[in-house]
C-alpha positions as CSV (number, residue, x, y, z in Angstrom):
1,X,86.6,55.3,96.3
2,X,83.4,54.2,94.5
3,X,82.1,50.8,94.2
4,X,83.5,48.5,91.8
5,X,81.4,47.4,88.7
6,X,81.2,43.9,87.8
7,X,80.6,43.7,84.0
8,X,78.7,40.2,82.5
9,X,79.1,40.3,79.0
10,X,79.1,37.1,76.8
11,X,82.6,38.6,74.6
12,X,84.8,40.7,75.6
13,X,87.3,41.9,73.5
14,X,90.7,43.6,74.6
15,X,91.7,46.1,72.1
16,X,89.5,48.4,69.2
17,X,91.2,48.4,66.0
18,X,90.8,47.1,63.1
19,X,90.9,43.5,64.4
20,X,88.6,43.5,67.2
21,X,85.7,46.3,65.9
22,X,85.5,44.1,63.3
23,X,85.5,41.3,65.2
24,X,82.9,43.0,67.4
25,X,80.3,43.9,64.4
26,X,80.0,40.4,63.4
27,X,79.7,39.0,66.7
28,X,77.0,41.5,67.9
29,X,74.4,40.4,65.9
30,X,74.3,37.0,68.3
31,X,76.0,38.1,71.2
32,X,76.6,40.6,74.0
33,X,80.3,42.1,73.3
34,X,82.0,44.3,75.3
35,X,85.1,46.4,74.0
36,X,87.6,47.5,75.7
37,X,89.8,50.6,74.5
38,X,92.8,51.7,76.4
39,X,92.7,55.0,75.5
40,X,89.9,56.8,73.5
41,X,87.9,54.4,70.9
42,X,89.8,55.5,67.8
43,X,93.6,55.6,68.9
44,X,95.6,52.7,67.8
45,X,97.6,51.5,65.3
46,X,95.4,50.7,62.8
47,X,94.3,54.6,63.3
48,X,98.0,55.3,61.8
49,X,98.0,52.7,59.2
50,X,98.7,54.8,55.4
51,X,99.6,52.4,53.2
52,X,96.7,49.9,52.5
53,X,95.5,46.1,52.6
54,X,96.8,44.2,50.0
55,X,94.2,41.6,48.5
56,X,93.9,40.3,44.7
57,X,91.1,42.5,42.9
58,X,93.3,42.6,39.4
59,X,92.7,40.5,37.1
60,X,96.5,40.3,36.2
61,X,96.9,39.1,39.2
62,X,96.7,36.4,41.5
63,X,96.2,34.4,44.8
64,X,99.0,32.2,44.1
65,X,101.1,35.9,43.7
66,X,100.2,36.6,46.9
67,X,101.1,34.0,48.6
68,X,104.6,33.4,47.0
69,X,105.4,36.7,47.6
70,X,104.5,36.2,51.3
71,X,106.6,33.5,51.4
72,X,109.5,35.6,50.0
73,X,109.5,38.2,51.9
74,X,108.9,36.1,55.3
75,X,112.8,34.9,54.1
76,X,111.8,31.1,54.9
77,X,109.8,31.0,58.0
78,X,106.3,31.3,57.1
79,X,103.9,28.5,57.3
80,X,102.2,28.2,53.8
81,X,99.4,26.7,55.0
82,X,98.6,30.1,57.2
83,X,99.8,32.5,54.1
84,X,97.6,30.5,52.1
85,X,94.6,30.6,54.3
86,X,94.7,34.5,54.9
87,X,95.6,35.2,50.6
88,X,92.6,33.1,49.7
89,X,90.8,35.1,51.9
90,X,91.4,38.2,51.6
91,X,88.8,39.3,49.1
92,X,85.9,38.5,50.9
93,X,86.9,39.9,54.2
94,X,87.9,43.2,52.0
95,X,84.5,43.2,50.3
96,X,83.3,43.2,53.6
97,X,84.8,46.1,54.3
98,X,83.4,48.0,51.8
99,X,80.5,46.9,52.3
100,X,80.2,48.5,55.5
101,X,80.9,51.7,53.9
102,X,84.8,52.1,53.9
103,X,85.7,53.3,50.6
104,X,88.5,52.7,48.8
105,X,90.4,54.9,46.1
106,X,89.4,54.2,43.1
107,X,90.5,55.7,39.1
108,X,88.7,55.3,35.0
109,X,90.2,52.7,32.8
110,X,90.6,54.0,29.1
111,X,87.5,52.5,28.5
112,X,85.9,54.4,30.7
113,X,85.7,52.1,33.8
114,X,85.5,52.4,37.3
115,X,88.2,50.1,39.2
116,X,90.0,50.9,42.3
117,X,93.5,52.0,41.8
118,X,95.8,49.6,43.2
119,X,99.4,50.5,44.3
120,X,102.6,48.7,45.2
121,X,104.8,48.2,47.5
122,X,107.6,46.6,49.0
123,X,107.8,43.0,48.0
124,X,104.7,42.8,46.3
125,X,105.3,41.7,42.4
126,X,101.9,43.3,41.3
127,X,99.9,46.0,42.5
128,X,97.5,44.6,44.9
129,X,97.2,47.6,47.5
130,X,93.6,49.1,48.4
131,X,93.8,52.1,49.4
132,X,92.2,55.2,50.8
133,X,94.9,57.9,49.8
134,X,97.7,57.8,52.2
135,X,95.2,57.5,55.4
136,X,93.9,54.0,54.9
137,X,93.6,53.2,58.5
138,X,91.8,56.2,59.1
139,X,89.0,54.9,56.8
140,X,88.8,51.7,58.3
141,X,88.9,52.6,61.4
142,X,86.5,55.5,61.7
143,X,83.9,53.6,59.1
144,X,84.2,50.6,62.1
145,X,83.8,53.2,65.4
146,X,81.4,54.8,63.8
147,X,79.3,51.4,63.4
148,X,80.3,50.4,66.9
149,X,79.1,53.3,68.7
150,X,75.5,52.7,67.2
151,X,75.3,49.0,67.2
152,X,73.0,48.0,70.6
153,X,74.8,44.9,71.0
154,X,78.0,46.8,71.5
155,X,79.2,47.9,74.7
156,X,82.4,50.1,74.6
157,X,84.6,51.1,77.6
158,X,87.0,53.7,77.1
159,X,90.3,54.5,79.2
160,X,90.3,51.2,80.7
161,X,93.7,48.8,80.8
162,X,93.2,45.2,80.8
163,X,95.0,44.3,83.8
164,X,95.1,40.3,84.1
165,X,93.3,37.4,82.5
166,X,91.4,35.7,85.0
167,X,91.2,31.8,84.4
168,X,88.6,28.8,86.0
169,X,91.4,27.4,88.0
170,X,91.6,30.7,89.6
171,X,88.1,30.0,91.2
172,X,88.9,26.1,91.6
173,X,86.4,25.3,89.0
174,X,86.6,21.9,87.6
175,X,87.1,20.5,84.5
176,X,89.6,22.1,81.2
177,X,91.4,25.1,82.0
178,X,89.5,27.9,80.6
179,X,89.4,31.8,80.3
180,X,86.4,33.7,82.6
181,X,87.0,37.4,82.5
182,X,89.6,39.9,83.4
183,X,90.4,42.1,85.8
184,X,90.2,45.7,84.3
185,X,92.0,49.1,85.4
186,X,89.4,51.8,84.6
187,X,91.1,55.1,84.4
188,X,87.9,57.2,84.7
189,X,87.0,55.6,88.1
190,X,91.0,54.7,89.3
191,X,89.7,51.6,90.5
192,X,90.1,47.6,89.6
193,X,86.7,46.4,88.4
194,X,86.3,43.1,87.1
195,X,84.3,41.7,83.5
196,X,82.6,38.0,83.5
197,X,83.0,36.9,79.8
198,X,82.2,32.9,78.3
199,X,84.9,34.0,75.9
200,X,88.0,36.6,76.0
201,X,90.0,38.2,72.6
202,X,92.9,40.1,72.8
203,X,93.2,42.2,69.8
204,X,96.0,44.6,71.4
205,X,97.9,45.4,68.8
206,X,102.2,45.0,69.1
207,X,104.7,46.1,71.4
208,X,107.0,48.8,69.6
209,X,107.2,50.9,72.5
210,X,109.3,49.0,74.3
211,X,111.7,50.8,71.9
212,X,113.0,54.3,71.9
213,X,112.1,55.4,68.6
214,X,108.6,53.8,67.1
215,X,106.5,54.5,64.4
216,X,103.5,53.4,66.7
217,X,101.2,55.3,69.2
218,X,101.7,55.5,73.2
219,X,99.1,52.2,73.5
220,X,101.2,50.0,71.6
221,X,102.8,48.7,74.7
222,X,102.7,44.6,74.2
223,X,99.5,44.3,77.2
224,X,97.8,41.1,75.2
225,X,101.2,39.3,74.9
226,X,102.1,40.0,78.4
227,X,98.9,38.8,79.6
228,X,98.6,36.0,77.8
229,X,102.3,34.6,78.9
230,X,101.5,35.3,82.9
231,X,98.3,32.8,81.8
232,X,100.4,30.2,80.3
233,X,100.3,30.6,76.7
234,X,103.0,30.0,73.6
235,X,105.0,33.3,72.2
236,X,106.6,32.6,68.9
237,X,109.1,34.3,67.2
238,X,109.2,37.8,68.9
239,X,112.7,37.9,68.0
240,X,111.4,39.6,65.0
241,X,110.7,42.8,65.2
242,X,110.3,44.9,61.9
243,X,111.7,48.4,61.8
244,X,109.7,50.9,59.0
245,X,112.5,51.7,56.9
246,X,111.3,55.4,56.7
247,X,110.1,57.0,59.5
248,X,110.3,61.1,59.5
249,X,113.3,62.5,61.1
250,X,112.0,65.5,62.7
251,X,112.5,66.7,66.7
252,X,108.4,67.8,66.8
253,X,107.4,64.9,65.0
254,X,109.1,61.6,66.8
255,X,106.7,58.4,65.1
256,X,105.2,60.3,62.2
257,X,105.5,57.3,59.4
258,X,106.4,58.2,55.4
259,X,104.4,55.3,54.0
260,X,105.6,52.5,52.4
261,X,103.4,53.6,49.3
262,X,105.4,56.3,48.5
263,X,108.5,54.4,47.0
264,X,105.9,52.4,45.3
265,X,105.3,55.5,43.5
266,X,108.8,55.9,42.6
267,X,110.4,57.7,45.3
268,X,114.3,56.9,45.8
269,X,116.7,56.8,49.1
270,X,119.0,59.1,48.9
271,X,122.4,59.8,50.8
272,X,123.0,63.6,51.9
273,X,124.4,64.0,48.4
274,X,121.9,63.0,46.9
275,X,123.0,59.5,45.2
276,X,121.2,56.4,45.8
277,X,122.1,53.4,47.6
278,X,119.7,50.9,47.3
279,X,120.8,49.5,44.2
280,X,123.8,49.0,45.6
281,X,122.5,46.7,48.5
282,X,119.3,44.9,46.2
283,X,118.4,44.0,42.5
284,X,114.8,44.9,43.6
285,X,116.0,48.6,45.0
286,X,113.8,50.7,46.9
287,X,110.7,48.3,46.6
288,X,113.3,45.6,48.4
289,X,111.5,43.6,51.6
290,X,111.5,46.0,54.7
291,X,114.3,44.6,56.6
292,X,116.8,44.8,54.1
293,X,115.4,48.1,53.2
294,X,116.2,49.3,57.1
295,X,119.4,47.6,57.7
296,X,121.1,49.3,54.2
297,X,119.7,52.6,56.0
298,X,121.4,51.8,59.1
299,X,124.6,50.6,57.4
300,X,125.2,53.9,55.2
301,X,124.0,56.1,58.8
302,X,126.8,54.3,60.6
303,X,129.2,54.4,57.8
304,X,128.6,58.0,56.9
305,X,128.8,59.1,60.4
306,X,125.0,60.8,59.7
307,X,121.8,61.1,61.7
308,X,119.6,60.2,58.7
309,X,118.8,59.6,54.8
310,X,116.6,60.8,52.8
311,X,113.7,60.0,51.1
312,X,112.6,61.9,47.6
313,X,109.8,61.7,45.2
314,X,110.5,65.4,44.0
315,X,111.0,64.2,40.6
316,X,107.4,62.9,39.9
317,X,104.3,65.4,39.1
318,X,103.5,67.8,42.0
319,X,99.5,67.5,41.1
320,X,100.5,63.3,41.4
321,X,102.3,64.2,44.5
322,X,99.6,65.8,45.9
323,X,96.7,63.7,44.9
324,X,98.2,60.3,46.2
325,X,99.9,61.9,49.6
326,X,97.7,64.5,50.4
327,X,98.1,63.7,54.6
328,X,102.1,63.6,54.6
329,X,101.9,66.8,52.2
330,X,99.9,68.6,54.4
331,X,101.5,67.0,57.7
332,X,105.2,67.9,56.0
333,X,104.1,71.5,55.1
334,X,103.5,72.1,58.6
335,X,107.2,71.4,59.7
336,X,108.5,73.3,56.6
337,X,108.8,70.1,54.5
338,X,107.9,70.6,51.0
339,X,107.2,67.0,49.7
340,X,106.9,68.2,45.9
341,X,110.3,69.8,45.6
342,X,112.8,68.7,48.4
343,X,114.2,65.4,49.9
344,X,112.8,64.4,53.3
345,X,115.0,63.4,56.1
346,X,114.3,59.6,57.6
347,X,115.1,57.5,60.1
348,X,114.4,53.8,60.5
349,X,112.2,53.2,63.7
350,X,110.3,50.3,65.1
351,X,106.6,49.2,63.6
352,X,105.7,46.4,63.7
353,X,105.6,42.8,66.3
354,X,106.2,40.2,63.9
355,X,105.9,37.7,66.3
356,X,103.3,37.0,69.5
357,X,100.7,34.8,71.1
358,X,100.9,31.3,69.8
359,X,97.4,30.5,67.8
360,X,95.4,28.3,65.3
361,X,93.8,29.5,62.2
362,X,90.6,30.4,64.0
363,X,92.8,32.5,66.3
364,X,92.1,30.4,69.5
365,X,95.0,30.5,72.1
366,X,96.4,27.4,74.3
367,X,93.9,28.3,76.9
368,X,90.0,27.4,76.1
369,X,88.0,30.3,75.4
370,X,91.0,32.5,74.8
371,X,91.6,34.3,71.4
372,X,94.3,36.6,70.0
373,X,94.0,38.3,66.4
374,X,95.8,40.9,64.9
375,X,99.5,42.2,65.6
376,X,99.2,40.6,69.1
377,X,99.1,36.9,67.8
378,X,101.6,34.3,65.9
379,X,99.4,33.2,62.5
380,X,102.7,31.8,60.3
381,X,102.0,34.3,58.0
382,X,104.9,37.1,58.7
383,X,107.7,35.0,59.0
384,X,110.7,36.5,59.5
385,X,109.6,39.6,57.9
386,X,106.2,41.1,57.7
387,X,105.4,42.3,53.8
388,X,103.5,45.6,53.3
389,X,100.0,45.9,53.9
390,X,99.4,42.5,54.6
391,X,99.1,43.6,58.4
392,X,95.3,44.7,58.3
393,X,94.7,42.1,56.0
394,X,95.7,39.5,58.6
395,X,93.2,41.6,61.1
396,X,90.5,41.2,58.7
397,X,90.8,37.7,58.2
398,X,90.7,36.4,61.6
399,X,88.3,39.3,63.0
400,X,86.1,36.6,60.8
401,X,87.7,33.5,61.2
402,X,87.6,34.2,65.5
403,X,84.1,35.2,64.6
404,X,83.2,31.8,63.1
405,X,84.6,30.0,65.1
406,X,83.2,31.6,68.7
407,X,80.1,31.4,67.0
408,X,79.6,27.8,67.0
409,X,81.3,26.9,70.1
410,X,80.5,30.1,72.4
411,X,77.4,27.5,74.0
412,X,80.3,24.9,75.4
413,X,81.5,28.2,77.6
414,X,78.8,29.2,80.6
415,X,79.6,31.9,82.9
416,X,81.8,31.4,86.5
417,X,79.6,31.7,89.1
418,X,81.7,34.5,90.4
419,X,85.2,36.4,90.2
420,X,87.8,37.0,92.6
421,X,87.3,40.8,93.5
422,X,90.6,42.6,93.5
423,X,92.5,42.5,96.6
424,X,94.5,46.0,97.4
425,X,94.1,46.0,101.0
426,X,97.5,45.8,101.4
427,X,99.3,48.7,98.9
428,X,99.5,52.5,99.7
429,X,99.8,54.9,97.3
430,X,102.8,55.5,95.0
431,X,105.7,57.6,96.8
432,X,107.9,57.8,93.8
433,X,106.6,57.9,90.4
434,X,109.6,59.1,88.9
435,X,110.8,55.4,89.8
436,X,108.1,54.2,86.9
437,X,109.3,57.0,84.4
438,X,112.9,56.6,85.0
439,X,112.7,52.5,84.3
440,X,110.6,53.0,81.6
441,X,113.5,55.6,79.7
442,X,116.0,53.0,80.6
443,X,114.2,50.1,79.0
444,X,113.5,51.8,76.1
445,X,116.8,53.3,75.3
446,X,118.6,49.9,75.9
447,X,116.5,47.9,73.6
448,X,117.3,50.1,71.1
449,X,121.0,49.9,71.6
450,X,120.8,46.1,72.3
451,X,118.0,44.8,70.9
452,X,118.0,47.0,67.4
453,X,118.7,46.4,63.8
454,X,122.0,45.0,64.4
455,X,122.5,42.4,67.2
456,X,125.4,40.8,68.8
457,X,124.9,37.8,71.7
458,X,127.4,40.3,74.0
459,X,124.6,42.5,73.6
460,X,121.1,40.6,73.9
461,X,122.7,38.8,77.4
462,X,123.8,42.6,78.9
463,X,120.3,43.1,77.8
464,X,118.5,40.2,79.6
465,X,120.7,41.5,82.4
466,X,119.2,44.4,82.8
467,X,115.6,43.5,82.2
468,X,115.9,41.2,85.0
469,X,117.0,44.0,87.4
470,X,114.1,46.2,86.0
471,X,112.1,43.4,86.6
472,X,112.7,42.8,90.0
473,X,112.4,46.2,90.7
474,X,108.8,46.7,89.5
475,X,107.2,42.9,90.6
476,X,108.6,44.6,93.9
477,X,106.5,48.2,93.0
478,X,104.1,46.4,91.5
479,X,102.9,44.5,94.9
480,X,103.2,47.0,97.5
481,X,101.9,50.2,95.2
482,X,98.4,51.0,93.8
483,X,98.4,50.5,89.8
484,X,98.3,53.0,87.2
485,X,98.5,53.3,83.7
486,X,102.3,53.7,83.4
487,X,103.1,50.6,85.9
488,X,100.5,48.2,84.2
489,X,102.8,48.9,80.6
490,X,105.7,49.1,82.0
491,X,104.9,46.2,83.9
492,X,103.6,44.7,80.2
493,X,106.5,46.1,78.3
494,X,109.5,44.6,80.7
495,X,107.9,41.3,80.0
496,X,107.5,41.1,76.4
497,X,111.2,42.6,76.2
498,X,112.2,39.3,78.5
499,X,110.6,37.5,75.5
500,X,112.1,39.4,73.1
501,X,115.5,38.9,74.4
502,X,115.4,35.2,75.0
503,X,113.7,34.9,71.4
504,X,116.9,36.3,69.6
505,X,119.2,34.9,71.9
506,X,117.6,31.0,71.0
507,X,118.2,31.9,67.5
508,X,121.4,31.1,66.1
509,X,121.5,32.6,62.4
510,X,120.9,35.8,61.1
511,X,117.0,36.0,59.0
512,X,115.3,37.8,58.1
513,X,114.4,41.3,60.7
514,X,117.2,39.1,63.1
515,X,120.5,39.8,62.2
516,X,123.1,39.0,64.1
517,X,126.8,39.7,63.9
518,X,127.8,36.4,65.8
519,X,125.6,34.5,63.6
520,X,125.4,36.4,60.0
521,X,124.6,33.2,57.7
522,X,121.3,31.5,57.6
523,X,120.9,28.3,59.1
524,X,120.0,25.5,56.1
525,X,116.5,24.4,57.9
526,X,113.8,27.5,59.4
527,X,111.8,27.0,62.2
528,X,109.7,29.1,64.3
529,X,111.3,30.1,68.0
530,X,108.4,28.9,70.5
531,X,108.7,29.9,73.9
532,X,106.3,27.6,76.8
533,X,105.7,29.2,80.3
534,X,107.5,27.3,82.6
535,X,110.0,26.4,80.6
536,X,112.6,29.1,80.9
């Protein structure tokens, strides 16, 4: 085995979306920042991401929209002060954006004026969405990598896991509890190495693959929430986990998403005889908040005996069709879908981590020196319900808010005067991987039973029953094996679904993306579900 590397940096951020490149670019201009990328520097969520950011650029339009939209859709549980912080925001942190080169769709006015064209979507009351076709993620994200790579005070590591957060009492330094560095699993070199930081950001993304059927990609496996838990901080309301209402259902194509955008554009959800239901569920239809959108799927699926709806926008201009959704056309052709002239079969699947790591609104953690932004963190701004496109919004706003904020107080942080170097003196090499692989199929498949669209408290305990087996089981494989990719998330994954669990089971009403059978009326008063380490 080769020699560890220490890495000194004076950032390092966990994760390379859309939250923590552009956290990175407007750090780098003061600072050394390292970037750490689980898998190659591109592939994440935000990668996936085809709807938009929603932001107030029409004049019809307005902040105070925004906001009480939020609030609408978040079904009672957002804090205003947060929704209000990221609306009023938005446009700058956009502007940003393009003025790093991402660029957005835009259309002529019949006076002959250039203005980007704005869509709608779910919950929104105006059309506020900026978009790049149906691939906005892809813009933002390769416009930000590409930046990244060339920036000099950028330092990128690909493959690598973050494995643990390492933390001054750890090294019996004195004085506030603070974050150091991180032990890091690097893929390339299958060794632990270990990264020296004044200040640490997790910008993971969610933890939708602790379920059997996501819209998300194989890295979305909850690492920063995990992580920051074993350290000791807050999780709030991971109880809340948003299913996409319309996710393709196709064998050879698992998590490929049918945006959000395209019922903003007037497509309808079918049955398999081609009526509509959603009228008979909402006033507002297809363009009805996301959870109730994905539990009336679920309810006619179940009640119909049927594997899927469907999803159909054949009746609007195939040129129109064409020109908005040119990915999902193309992507749909290939699995002999014709978006233009047929119905397309969906599925709800999960999307999106409502909930996560307890922080303030410059993104700083219980724990000095620690950050989270992005899906990874608990602003107040979801709710009980995440509204379209305001997801990289939130990633915009506090990639600049964290950046502000580190900033100023990144001099009150020096560097430990060393790291504890990874101890694996004692752990042979794994004898049965097909242990990891069959835990990791079991935990999936029983969230999604359990821990799905429709809950009962018979359900979340037999649950929390078996995640404390699995867990058991790997703290067990975990200490006597060497690590590898597929322990460290199922490690990560087993833990947030612990959180998960006792989330839902603390709340006793149905809101929102939490709907239980036991408890199907809202309770008259909202509050956020914190969880503290050491408390449960």
């Amino acid at each position: 085995m080769t020699h560890a590397i220490d890495y000194h940096c004076d950032v390092l951020i966990i994760g390379s979306g859309a939250a923590g490149l552009s956290l990175a670019l407007r750090l780098a201009e003061k600072h050394q920042v390292t970037v750490l990328s689980k898998g190659p520097i591109s592939e994440g969520s935000t990668l996936y991401a085809q709807g938009g950011i929603a932001a107030v650029f029409d004049e019809t339009d307005s902040i105070e929209s925004h906001i009480e939209d939020t609030l609408i859709a978040g079904d009672g549980l957002c804090e205003r002060e947060a929704v209000c912080f990221i609306a009023s925001n938005a446009r700058h942190c956009v502007q940003w954006l393009i003025d790093h080169g991402v660029l957005f769709d835009t259309e002529t006015s019949a006076n002959g004026e250039q203005h980007y064209h704005l869509t709608r979507e779910g919950g929104h009351s105006h059309r506020r969405i900026l978009h790049s076709a149906d691939a906005t993620g892809r813009a933002v994200e390769t416009t930000l990598v590409s930046q990244a790579l060339s920036h000099p005070g950028i330092r990128i590591i690909e493959r690598c896991n973050a494995v643990d957060l390492i933390t001054s009492d750890n090294v019996g330094l004195s004085g506030p509890r603070r974050v150091i560095g991180a032990y890091i699993w690097n893929r390339n070199r299958e060794q632990v190495e270990t990264c020296h930081a004044r200040a640490v950001v997790l910008a993971t993304g969610g933890a939708a693959k602790v379920y059997q059927y996501t819209t998300n990609p194989d890295v979305a496996s909850g690492d920063g929430i995990a992580m920051a838990w074993r350290a000791g901080c807050r999780v709030a309301n991971l109880e809340f986990n948003q299913f996409h209402p319309t996710c393709l259902f196709h064998p050879q194509a698992r998590n490929f998403l049918l945006t959000e955008a395209l019922r903003g554009e007037g497509a309808y959800l079918t049955r398999p005889d081609g009526s509509r239901f959603m009228p008979d569920f909402d006033a507002r239809g297809e363009l009805a908040p996301r959870d109730i959108v994905a539990r009336a799927i679920d309810h006619e699926m179940k009640r119909l005996g049927v594997d899927c709806m469907y999803l159909d926008i054949s009746h609007q201009p195939a040129d129109f069709i064409r020109a908005h959704f040119p990915t999902i056309d193309e992507k749909l052709l290939t699995l002999g879908f014709d978006l233009t002239k047929q119905p397309i079969p969906i599925v709800p699947a999960a999307h999106y981590t409502c909930g996560g790591v307890v922080v303030d609104q410059q993104g700083r953690t219980d724990i000095d020196g620690l950050y989270a932004i992005g899906e990874v963190s608990y602003t107040g701004l979801h709710g009980a319900n995440r509204m379209a496109s305001n997801s990289l919004l939130e990633c915009l706003v506090y990639g600049w808010s964290a950046a502000e904020d580190i900033n100023q107080r990144l001099t009150q942080f020096s560097h430990a005067p060393a790291l504890p170097v990874w101890d694996e003196s004692r752990v042979d090499d794994a004898d049965e991987r097909v242990v990891i692989q069959h835990n990791w199929h079991e935990l999936r498949l029983f969230m999604w039973d359990y821990v799905g669209i429709v809950r009962t408290t018979r359900r979340l305990e037999r649950a929390l029953r078996r995640i404390t087996m699995l867990q058991q089981e790997i703290d067990e494989y975990y200490a006597h094996f060497r690590i590898s990719n597929n322990l460290l998330e199922l490690r990560n994954l087993v833990q947030v679904a612990e959180l998960m669990v006792r989330c839902a089971l603390a709340r006793k009403e149905s809101r929102g993306l939490h709907f239980t059978l036991d408890y199907p009326h809202k309770l008259a008063q909202a509050q956020p579900t914190i969880l503290q380490p050491g408390a449960i």
